[in-house]
C-alpha positions in Angstrom: 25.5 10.0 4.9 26.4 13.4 5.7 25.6 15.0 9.1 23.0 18.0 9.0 23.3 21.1 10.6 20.1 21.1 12.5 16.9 18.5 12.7 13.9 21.0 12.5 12.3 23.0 9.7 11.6 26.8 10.9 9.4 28.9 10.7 9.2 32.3 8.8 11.1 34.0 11.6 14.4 36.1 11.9 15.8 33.7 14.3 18.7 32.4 14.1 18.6 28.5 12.8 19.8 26.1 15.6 23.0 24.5 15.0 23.3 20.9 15.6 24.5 19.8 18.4 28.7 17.8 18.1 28.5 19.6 14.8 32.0 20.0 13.5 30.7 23.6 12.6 30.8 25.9 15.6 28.5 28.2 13.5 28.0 30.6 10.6 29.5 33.6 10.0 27.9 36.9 9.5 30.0 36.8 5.6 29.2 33.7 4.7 25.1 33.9 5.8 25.4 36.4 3.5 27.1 34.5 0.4 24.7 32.3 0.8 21.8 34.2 0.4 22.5 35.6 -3.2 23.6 33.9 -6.5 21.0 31.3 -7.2 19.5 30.8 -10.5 15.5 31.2 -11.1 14.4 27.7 -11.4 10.8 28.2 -10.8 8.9 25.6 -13.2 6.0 27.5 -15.3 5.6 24.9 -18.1 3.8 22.1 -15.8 1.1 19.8 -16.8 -1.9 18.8 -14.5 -0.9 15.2 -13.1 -2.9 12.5 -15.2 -5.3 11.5 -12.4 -6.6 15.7 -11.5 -9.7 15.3 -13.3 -10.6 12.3 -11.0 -9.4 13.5 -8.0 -11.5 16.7 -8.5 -14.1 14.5 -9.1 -13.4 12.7 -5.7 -13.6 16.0 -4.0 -16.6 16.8 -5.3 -18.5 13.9 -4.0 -17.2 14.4 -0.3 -18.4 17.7 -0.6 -21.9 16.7 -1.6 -21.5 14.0 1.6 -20.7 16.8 4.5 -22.3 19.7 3.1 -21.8 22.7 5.5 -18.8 21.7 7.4 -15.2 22.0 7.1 -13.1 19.2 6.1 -9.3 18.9 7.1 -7.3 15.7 5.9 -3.8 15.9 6.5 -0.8 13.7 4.3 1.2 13.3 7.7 4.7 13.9 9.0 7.8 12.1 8.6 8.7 9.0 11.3 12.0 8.8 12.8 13.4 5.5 12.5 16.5 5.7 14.6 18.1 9.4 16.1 18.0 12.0 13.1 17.1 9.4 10.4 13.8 8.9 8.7 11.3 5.7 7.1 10.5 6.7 4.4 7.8 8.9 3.5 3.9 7.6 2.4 1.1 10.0 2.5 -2.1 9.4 4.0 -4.2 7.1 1.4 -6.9 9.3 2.4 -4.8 12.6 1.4 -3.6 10.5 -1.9 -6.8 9.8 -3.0 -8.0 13.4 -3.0 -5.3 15.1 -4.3 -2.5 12.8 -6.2 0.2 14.8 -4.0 2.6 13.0 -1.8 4.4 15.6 0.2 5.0 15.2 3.8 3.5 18.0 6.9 1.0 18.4 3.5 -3.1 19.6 4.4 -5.7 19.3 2.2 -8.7 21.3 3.7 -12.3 22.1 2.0 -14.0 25.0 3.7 -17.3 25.8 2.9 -18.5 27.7 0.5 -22.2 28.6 -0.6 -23.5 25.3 -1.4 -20.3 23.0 -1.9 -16.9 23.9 -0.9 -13.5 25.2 -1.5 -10.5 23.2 -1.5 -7.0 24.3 -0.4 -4.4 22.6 -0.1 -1.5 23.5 2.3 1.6 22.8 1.8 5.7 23.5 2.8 6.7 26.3 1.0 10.1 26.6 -1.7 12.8 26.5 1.1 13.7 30.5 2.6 17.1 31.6 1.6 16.8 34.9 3.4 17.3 32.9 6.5 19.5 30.1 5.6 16.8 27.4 6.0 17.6 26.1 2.7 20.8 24.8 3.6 21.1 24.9 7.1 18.0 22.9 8.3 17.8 19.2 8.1 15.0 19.6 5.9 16.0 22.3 3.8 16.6 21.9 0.2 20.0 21.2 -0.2 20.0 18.2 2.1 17.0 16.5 0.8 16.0 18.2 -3.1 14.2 21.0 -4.3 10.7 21.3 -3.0 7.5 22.3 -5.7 6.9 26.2 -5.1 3.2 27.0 -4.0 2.6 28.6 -7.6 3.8 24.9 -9.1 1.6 23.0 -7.0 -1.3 24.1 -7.9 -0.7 24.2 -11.7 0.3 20.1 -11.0 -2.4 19.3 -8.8 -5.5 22.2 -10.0 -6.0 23.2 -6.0 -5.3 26.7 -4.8 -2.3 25.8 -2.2 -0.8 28.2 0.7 1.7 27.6 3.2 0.9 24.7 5.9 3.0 27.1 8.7 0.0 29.4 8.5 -2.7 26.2 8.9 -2.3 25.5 12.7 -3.3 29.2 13.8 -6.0 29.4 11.1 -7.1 26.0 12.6 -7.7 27.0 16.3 -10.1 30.4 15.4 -12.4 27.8 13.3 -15.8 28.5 13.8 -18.7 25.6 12.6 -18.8 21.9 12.6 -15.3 20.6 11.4 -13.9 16.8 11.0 -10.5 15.1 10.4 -9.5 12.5 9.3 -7.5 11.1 12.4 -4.0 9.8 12.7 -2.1 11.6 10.5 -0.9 14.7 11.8 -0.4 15.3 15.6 -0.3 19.3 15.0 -3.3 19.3 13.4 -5.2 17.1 15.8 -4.1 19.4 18.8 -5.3 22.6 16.8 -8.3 20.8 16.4 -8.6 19.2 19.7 -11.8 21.3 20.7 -14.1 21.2 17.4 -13.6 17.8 16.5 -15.2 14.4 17.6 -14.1 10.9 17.0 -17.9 9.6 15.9 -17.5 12.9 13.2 -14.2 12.1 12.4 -14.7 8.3 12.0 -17.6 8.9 9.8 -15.4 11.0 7.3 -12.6 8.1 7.4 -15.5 5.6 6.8 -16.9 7.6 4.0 -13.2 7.8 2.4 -12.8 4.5 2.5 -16.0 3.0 1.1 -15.5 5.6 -1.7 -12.9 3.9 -3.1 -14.8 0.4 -3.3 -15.5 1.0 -6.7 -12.2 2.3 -8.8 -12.7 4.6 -11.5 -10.7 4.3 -15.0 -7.2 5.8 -13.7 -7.1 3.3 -10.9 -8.1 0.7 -13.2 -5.0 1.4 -15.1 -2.7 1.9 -12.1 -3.7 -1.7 -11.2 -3.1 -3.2 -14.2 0.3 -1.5 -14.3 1.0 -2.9 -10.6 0.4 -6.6 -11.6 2.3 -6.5 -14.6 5.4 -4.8 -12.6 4.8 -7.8 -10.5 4.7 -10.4 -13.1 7.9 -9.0 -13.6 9.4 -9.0 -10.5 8.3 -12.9 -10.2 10.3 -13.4 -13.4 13.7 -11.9 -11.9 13.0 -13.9 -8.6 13.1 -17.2 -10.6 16.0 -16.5 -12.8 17.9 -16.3 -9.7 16.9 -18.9 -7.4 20.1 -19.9 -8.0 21.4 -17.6 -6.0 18.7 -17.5 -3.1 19.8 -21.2 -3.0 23.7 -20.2 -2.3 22.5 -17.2 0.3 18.6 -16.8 2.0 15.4 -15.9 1.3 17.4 -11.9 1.3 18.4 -12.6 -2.3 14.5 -12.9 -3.3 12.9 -10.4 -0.8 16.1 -7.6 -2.4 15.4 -8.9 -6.5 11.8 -8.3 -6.4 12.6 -4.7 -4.8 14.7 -3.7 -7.3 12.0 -4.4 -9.8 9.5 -2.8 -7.2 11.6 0.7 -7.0 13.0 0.4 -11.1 9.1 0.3 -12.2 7.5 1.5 -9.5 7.2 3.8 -6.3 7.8 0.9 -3.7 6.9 -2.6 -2.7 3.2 -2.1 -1.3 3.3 -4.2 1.6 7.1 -6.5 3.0 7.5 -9.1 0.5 6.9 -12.4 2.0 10.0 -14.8 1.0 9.3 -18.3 2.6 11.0 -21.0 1.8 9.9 -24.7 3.1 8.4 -24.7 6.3 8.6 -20.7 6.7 5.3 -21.0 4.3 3.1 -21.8 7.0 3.7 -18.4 8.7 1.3 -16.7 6.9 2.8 -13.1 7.2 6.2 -14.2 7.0 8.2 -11.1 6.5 11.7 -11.7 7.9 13.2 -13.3 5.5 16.3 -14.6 6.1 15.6 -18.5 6.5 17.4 -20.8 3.2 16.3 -22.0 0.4 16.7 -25.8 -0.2 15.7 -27.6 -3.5 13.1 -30.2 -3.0 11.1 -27.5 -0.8 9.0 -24.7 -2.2 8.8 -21.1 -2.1 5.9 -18.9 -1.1 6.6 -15.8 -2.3 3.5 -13.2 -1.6 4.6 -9.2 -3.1 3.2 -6.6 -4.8 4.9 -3.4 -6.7 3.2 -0.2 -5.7 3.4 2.0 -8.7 4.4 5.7 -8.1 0.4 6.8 -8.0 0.7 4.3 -5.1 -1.9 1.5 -6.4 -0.6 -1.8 -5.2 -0.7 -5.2 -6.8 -0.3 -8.7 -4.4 0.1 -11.9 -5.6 0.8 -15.4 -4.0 3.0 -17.9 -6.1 3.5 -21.1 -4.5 6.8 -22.2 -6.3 8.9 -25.7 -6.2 12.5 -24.4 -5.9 14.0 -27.1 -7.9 11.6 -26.5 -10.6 9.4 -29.2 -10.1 6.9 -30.6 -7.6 7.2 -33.8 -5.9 4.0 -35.8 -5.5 2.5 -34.8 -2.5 3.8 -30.9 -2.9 1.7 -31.1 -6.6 -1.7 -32.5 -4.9 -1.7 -29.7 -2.0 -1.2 -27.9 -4.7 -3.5 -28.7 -7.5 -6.0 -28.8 -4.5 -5.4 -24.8 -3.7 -5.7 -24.4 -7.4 -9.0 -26.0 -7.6 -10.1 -23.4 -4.7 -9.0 -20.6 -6.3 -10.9 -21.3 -9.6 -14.2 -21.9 -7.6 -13.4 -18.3 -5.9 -12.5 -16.7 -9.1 -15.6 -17.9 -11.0 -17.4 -17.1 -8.1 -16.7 -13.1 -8.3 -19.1 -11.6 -10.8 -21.4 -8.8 -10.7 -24.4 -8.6 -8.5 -23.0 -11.6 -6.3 -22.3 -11.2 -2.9 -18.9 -10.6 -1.6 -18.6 -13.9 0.8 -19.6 -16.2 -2.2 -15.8 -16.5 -3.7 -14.5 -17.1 0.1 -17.2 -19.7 0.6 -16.7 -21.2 -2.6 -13.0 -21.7 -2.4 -13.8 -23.2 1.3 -16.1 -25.7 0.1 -13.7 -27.0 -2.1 -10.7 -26.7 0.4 -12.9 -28.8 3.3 -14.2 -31.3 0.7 -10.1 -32.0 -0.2 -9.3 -32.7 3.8 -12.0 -34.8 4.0 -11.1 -36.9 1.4 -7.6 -36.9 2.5 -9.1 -38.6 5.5 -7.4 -35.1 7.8 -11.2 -34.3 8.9 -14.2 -36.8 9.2 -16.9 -35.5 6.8 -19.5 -34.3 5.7 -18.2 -31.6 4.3 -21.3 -29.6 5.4 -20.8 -30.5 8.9 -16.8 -29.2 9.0 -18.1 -25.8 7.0 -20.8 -25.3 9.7 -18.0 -25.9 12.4 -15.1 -24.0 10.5 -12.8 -27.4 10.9 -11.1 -26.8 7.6 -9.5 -23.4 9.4 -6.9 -25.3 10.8 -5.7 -25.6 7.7 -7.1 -22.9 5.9 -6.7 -20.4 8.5 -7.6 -16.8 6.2 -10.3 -15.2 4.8 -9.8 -16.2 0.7 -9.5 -12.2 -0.1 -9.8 -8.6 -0.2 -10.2 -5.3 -1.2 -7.0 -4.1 -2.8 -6.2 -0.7 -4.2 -4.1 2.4 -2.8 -3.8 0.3 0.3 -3.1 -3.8 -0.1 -6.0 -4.5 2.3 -8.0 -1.7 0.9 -11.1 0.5 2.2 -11.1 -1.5 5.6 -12.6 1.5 7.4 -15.6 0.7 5.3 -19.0 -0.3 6.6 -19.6 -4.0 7.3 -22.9 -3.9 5.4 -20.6 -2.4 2.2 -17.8 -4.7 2.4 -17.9 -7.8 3.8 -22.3 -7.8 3.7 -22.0 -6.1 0.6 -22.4 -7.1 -3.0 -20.0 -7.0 -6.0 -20.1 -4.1 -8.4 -18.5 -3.4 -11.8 -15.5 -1.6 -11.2 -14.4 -3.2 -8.1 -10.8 -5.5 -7.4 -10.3 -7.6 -4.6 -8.2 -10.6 -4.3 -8.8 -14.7 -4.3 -6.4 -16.6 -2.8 -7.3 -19.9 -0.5 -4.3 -21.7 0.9 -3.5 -24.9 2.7 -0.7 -24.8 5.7 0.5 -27.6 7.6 2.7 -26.7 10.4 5.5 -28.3 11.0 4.9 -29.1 14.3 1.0 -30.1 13.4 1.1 -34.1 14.6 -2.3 -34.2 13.4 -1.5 -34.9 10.1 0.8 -37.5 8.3 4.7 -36.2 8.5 5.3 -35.9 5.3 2.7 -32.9 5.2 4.5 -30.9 7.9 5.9 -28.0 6.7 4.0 -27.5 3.2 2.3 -24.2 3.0 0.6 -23.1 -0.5 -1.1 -20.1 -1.3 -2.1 -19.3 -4.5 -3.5 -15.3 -5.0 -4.6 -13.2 -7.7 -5.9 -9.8 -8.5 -9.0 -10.2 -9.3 -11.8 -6.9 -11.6 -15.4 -7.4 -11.4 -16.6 -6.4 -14.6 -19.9 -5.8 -16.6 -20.1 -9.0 -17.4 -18.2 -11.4 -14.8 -14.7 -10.3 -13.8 -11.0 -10.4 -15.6 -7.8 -11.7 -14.2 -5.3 -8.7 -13.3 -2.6 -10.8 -12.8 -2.9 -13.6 -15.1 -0.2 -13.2 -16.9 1.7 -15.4 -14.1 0.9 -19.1 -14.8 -0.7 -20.5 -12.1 -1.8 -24.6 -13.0 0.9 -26.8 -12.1 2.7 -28.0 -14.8 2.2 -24.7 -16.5 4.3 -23.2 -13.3 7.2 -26.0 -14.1 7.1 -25.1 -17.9 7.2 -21.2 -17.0 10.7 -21.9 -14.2 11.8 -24.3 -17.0 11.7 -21.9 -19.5 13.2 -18.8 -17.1 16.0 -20.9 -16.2 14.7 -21.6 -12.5 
């Protein structure tokens, strides 16, 4: 990785850049500051096309604006995180920034002043890089270290919002007059601009409304979704063609396969991939990944592709790494399956959201009492949550821009709420026996299975995202068989 010449972007000032510090570079000469500043092609883009989702995001606009009439509105995309000294994670913007405005530039603002009886949106945004001061190459994000940035004029043909530059936001910020909110967490210079107009009741009631506004996804997001899970499908393919190789290494070689898919097709993996092999499937977020992979054991192996509109997919396959389960493996199994069909037809709409989790429960509970694990009736370990030993999760979620999506929203609208058309949350019930659980018979310890699909309500009932993975038993051994796993 080459080393930059200086960590911070500037502002528009005629001051000289900073030079990094143990650069090899004492500085720049008065000659070549002035090379530098002359001999560049015009490459500003005049032939762009609205994104595909700016009808709907003007549409989301709109609706906040009928929801805060009168005050100004500031949500921010947020900054870039330094992982270690002068590097960077990479960058994700705000969902709530996403959502209104399909853009995902970093230090980006969208803000909607009021105007008569609605409002106007702007968004604010880093300028092309300045050559008349050497930013463009000298600072460490400038464009010759990181890529050519969209000029204001571009912007706002891509996205259909008037943009300015950010630099000028902060100031314009502190000499606000009128009720304002922000959406909080984002944006440190913004918050401090804002630090005496805002509240965090206001401001939690605008991240609340954001996120209860995407409960119900519109046609684009319908299509990203169905995009995401057949990315996934995908990526679940290349992971069994290779268990070989997971086999001869760690549960690296699947956690790095399904990436490649994820980035190839997609923007990023939504969430870490969770790889676990044999006993590490009882950890239910088990992200680290670097445990073995033994035939006779099985592979839970929980991911999602996040397409570049940033829509993730997540799906559970519980796998048997030598392509076929052993007795015991295929009845935990078939037992999760059976959940997850009660959940699934359970999600319709005009139901209410807890009826797929308690469905999948009753079945789960029923299944460890007859297994003799919990003394019955099944009513009585529902009413005392005995199965959650076992069980442990909630069967689902919301998912959307954000795997565990809208979770700012209202209990009443969520969790108390009831199914509409147009909504997609997941089903997936799972059985986990500890290895260390000396409640139950040996040969359970260690067997973990999770079974998880994405999951539309619909007019009429609801439609499998992510069906084209098989998910019955022997249709999972006749899918590895015929991948080569």
């Amino acid at each position: 990785m080459a080393e930059e010449l200086t960590p911070e972007t500037p502002e528009e000032t005629d001051e000289p850049i900073e030079q990094r510090k143990n650069g090899l570079y004492p500085g720049v000469s008065d000659e070549l500051a002035e090379n530098m500043k002359s001999g560049w092609a015009d490459t500003e883009l005049r032939d762009l096309e609205p994104i595909p989702q700016a009808a709907h995001t003007a549409a989301r606009r709109e609706a906040l604006s009928r929801r805060f009439p009168g005050e100004r509105l500031v949500i921010p995309s947020g900054n870039l995180r330094t992982r270690s000294n002068d590097t960077e994670y990479a960058f994700r913007p705000s969902t709530e920034y996403a959502y209104l405005t399909g853009d995902h530039t970093h230090d980006s603002v969208l803000v909607l002043e009021p105007k008569g009886d609605g409002h106007e949106a702007t968004l604010y945004l880093l300028p092309r890089s300045n050559r008349e001061n050497g930013e463009f190459w000298l600072d460490g994000q400038g464009e010759l270290w990181v890529g050519r940035r969209y000029s204001l004029a571009e912007a706002e043909r891509r996205l259909g919002i008037p943009a300015k530059d950010v630099r000028e936001l902060p100031a314009a910020l502190k000499e606000a007059t009128g009720p304002v909110r922000n959406v909080r967490g984002h944006d440190a210079g913004i918050e401090a601009a804002l630090t005496d107009k805002v509240t965090a009741e206001r401001d939690e009631e605008l991240r609340v409304f954001l996120s209860e506004a995407r409960l119900v996804k519109d046609d684009f997001e319908i299509g990203e979704l169905e995009r995401a899970c057949a990315s996934t499908a995908r990526g679940f393919e290349d992971v069994v063609r290779v268990l070989d190789k997971a086999q001869a290494t760690s549960e690296r070689y699947i956690e790095g396969t399904f990436f490649l898919r994820a980035r190839v097709e997609g923007n990023d993996i939504g969430y870490g991939s969770i790889c676990a092999a044999g006993p590490h499937a009882t950890t239910l977020h088990w992200v680290r990944n670097d445990g073995p992979v033994r035939a006779g054991e099985l592979l839970l192996l929980d991911a999602g592709v996040e397409t570049t509109t940033l829509y993730t997919a997540d799906v559970t396959r519980t796998l048997p790494i030598s392509g076929r389960f052993d007795d015991l493996q295929r009845k935990i199994y078939d037992a999760v399956y059976e959940a997850q069909e009660a959940g699934i037809a359970a999600v319709k709409p005009g139901a209410k959201y807890r009826d797929f989790h308690d469905a999948a429960q009753r079945v789960l509970a029923g299944k460890l009492v007859e297994w003799g694990l919990l003394e019955g009736p099944v009513e009585r370990v529902l009413e005392l949550g005995l199965q959650r030993r076992w069980t442990l999760h909630g069967t689902g979620h919301m998912l959307g821009m954000d795997v565990h999506d809208c979770a700012a929203a209202r209990t009443e609208t969520y969790v108390d709420g009831t199914l509409e058309p147009g909504m997609c949350l997941t089903v997936e019930p799972g059985l986990y026996f500890q290895a260390d659980d000396l409640t139950v018979p040996e040969e359970y310890r260690g067997i973990g299975v999770r079974i998880e699909d994405d999951i539309l309500v619909t007019e009429d009932g609801n439609r499998n995202l992510s069906d084209a993975l098989p998910r019955r038993s022997d249709e999972v051994e006749a899918w590895m068989a015929a991948l080569g796993g």
